[in-house]
Every structure is written in structure tokens, then in C-alpha cells.
C-alpha positions as CSV (number, residue, x, y, z in Angstrom):
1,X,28.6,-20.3,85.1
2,X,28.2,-22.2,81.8
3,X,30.0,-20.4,78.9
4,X,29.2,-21.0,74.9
5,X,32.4,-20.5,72.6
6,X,31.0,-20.1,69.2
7,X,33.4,-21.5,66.5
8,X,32.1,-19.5,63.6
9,X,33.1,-16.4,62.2
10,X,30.7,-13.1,62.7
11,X,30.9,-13.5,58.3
12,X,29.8,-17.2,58.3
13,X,27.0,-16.9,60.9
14,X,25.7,-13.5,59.1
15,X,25.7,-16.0,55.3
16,X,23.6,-18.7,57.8
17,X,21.2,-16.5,58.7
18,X,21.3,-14.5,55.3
19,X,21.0,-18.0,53.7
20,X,18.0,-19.4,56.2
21,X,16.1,-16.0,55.5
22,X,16.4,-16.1,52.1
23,X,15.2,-19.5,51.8
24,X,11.8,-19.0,54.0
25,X,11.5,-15.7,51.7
26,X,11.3,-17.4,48.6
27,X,9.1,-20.0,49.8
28,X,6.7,-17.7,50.7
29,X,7.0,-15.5,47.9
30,X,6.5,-18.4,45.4
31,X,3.5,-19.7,47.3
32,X,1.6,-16.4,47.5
33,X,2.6,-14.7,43.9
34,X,-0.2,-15.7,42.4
35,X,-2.5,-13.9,45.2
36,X,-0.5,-11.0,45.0
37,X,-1.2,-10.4,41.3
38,X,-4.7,-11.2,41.5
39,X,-5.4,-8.6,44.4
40,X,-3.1,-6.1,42.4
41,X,-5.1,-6.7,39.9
42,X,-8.7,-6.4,41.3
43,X,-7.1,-3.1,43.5
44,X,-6.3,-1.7,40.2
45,X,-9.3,-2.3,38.2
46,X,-11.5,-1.0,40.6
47,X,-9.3,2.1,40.9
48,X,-9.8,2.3,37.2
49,X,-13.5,2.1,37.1
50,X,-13.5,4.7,40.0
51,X,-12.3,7.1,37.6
52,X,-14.8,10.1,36.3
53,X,-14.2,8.8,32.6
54,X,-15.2,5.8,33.0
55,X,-18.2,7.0,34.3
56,X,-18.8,9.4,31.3
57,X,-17.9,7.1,28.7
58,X,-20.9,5.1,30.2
59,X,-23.6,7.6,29.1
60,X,-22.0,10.7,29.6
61,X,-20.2,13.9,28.3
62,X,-17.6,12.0,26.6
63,X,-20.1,9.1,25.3
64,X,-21.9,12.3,23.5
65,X,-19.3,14.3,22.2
66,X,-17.3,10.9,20.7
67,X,-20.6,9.8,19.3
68,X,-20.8,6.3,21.4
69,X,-23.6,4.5,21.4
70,X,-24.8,2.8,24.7
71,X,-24.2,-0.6,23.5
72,X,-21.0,0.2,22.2
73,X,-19.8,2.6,25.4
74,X,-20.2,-1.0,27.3
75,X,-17.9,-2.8,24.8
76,X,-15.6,0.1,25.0
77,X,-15.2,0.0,28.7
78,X,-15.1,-3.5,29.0
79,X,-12.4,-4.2,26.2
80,X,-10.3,-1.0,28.0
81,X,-10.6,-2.2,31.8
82,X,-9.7,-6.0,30.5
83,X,-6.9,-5.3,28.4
84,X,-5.7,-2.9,31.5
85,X,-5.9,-5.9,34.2
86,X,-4.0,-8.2,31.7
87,X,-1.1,-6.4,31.5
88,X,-0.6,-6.2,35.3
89,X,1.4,-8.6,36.1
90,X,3.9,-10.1,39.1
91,X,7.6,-11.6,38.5
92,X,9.3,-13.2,41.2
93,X,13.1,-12.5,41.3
94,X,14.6,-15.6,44.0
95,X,16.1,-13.8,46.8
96,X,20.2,-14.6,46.8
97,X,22.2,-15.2,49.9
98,X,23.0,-11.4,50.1
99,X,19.1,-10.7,50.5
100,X,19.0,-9.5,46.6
101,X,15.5,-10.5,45.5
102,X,11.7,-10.1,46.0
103,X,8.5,-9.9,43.9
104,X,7.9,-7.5,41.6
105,X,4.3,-5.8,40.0
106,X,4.6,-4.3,36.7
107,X,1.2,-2.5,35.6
108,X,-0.3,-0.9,32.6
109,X,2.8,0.3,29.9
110,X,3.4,3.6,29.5
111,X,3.7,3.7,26.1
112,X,-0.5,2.1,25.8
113,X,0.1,0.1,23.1
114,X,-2.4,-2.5,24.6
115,X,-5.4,0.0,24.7
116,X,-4.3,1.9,21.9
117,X,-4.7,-1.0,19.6
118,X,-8.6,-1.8,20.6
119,X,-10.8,-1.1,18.2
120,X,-13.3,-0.7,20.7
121,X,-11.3,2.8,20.7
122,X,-12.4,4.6,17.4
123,X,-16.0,5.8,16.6
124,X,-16.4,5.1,12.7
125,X,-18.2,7.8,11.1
126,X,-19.0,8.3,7.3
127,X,-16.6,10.7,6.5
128,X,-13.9,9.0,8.7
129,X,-12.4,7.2,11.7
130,X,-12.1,9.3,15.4
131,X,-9.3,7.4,17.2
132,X,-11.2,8.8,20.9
133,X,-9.3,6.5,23.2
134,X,-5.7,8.2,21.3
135,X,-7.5,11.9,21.9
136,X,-8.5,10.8,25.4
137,X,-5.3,9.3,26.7
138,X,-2.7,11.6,25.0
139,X,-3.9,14.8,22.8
140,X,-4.9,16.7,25.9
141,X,-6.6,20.0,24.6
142,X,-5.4,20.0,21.1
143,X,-8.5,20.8,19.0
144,X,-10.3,17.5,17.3
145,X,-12.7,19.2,14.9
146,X,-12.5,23.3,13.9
147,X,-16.4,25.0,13.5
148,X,-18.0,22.7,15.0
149,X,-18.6,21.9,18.9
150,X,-21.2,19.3,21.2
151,X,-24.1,20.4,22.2
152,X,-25.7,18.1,25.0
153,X,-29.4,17.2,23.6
154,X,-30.9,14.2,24.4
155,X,-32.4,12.3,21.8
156,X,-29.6,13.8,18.8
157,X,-26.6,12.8,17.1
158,X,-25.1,9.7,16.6
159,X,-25.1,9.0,20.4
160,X,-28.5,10.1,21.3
161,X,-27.0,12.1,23.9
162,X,-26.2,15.8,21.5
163,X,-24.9,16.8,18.0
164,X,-22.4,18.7,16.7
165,X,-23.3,22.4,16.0
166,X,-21.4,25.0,14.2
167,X,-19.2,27.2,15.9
168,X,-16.6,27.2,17.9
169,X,-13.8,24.4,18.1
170,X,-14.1,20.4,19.4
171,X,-12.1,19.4,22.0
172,X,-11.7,16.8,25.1
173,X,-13.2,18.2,27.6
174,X,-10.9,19.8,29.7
175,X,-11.3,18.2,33.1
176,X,-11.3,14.5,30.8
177,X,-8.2,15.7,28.6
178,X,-5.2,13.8,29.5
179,X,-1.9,13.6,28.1
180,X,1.0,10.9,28.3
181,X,2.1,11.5,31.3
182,X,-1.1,12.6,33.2
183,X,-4.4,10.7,31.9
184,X,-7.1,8.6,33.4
185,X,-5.5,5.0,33.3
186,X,-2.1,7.1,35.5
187,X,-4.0,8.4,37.4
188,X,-5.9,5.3,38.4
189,X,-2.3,3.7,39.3
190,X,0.0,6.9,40.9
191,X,-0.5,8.0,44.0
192,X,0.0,8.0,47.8
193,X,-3.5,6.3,48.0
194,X,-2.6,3.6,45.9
195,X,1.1,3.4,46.7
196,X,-0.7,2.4,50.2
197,X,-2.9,-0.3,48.9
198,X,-0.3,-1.7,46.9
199,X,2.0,-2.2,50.3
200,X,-1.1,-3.2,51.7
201,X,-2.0,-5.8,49.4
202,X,1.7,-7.2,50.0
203,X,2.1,-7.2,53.9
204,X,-1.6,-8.5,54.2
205,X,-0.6,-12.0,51.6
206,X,3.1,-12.3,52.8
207,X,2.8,-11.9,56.7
């Protein structure tokens, strides 16, 4: 019977293989970042555009009651969902010999500066400036105008899609209202759903 004495330590052959692994790792993780961010990306602007305010914005509740125009709704969304994508973006930490290391994708800031910032955001009115995208994304169902509320009519208001009529108060709808913790951009990117894709997205590039 032929016997193998191995001369290394069990310490130094674990930092071999540690070492070996590490090495294919970062290979592959530097060849296939930029696929990873790019998939992340296209995952998370469709997620985004699946999202009933989107939807709205385009000719709908919200467009009538924040007074956007259908030209302008289009600019809107289109200046939202690419300022989104661009801030998603993939760092690549090198994996060390102790397995420390990966890739890493960083999404839309939660403080919204990005979108907040648009002016694709505000509806300009005579008598001032309605920040929508600011109510939308954080003043959840704080009231935006007192003794006066929408009134769906096509054909009317600044919109063509309803007016403001006297009574009542003007808020964001209530199954659109979001604040800063819960709004539609998080709710495009937190969930089991996506959590899935996400992990998807990385063991369908890296295996």
C-alpha cells in the first residue's frame, strides 16, 4: 500500500486553498461586474416602472390632481426612472486570503437627493411652485392645499384630466402617499421578491 505524508501544516494548506480561491473569485468577480450592475440595473428599473405611480403619473389620478400635463408626465417619469438607474451602482471589494471580499450593489439613496433635485418634479403654477415629487415621496397624508380638493373631469384644469373645487382638503391620495421610509421608489427595491432577483441576477452571471 502506497502511503502520502503531507509536509504542510493543516494552517498552511487551509491559506493555499484560501489563497487559490480567492484568486479565481476575484477574477471572476472583476470580469462579470459590469454585467452585474447592468442586470441590477434593468431588474430595478423595470420593478420601478411596475409600480402603480408610475402608471398614474402617466395620465392618471396623480397626473390630475398635480396638474401634469401629458407631455410633461413623460419628461417627469423619464427624468425620475433615469436618475434612479444612475445611482445603482456595483463596487468590487478584492477578496483577501481570509475569504474577506465580494461585490457589492448600492441602489437608490435614501435620503433622494437625486430625484428630489429634478425639476421635472415641481408643477409651476401662477401663484406658486408644488414640489409633487417632495409630497409624493415623503409628506405622506399631510394636507397640500386647505378648501379646495380634485375633482376627476376630463377636459379641465391645468392637466385636462379635473380641477380643483372648493371644499374639503388636498392631499396625496392615500394608496399613492408615501413617506421616507415607505414610498414608491422603496417599495420598488425591498422585498422578498426582489431580494430573490437580486441573488438571482448574481448566481446566474458568477456561476
Amino acid at each position: 500500500m502506497t502511503s502520502i505524508k503531507i509536509l504542510d501544516s493543516i494552517k498552511s494548506i487551509e491559506k493555499k486553498v484560501n489563497t487559490a480561491i480567492a484568486q479565481e473569485a476575484n477574477k471572476k468577480i472583476k470580469k462579470n461586474s459590469g454585467a452585474i450592475q447592468d442586470r441590477a440595473r434593468a431588474f430595478a428599473v423595470s420593478s420601478l416602472m411596475a409600480q402603480p405611480e408610475i402608471a398614474s403619473l402617466a395620465g392618471g389620478e396623480l397626473a390630475g390632481a398635480f396638474g401634469i400635463q401629458v407631455q410633461t408626465s413623460v419628461s417627469a417619469i423619464s427624468a425620475i426612472t433615469s436618475s434612479f438607474a444612475q445611482s445603482i451602482h456595483s463596487e468590487v471589494k478584492q477578496f483577501s486570503n481570509n475569504l474577506q471580499g465580494g461585490i457589492f450593489i448600492y441602489f437608490q439613496p435614501d435620503n433622494f437627493t437625486n430625484l428630489l433635485s429634478l425639476p421635472q418634479g415641481h408643477t409651476i403654477y401662477a401663484k406658486g411652485d408644488l414640489h409633487w415629487l417632495q409630497w409624493l415621496l415623503e409628506r405622506g397624508d399631510e394636507i397640500i392645499v386647505a378648501g379646495y380638493d380634485y375633482e376627476a373631469s376630463t377636459g379641465r384644469g391645468r392637466s385636462g384630466l379635473g380641477f380643483m373645487d372648493k371644499g374639503g382638503a388636498f392631499r396625496v391620495p392615500p394608496q399613492f402617499s408615501g413617506t421616507k421610509d415607505d414610498n414608491f421608489i422603496s417599495r420598488a427595491l425591498i422585498g422578498k421578491a426582489q431580494e430573490q432577483a437580486i441573488s438571482k441576477i448574481l448566481m446566474d452571471v458568477l456561476k
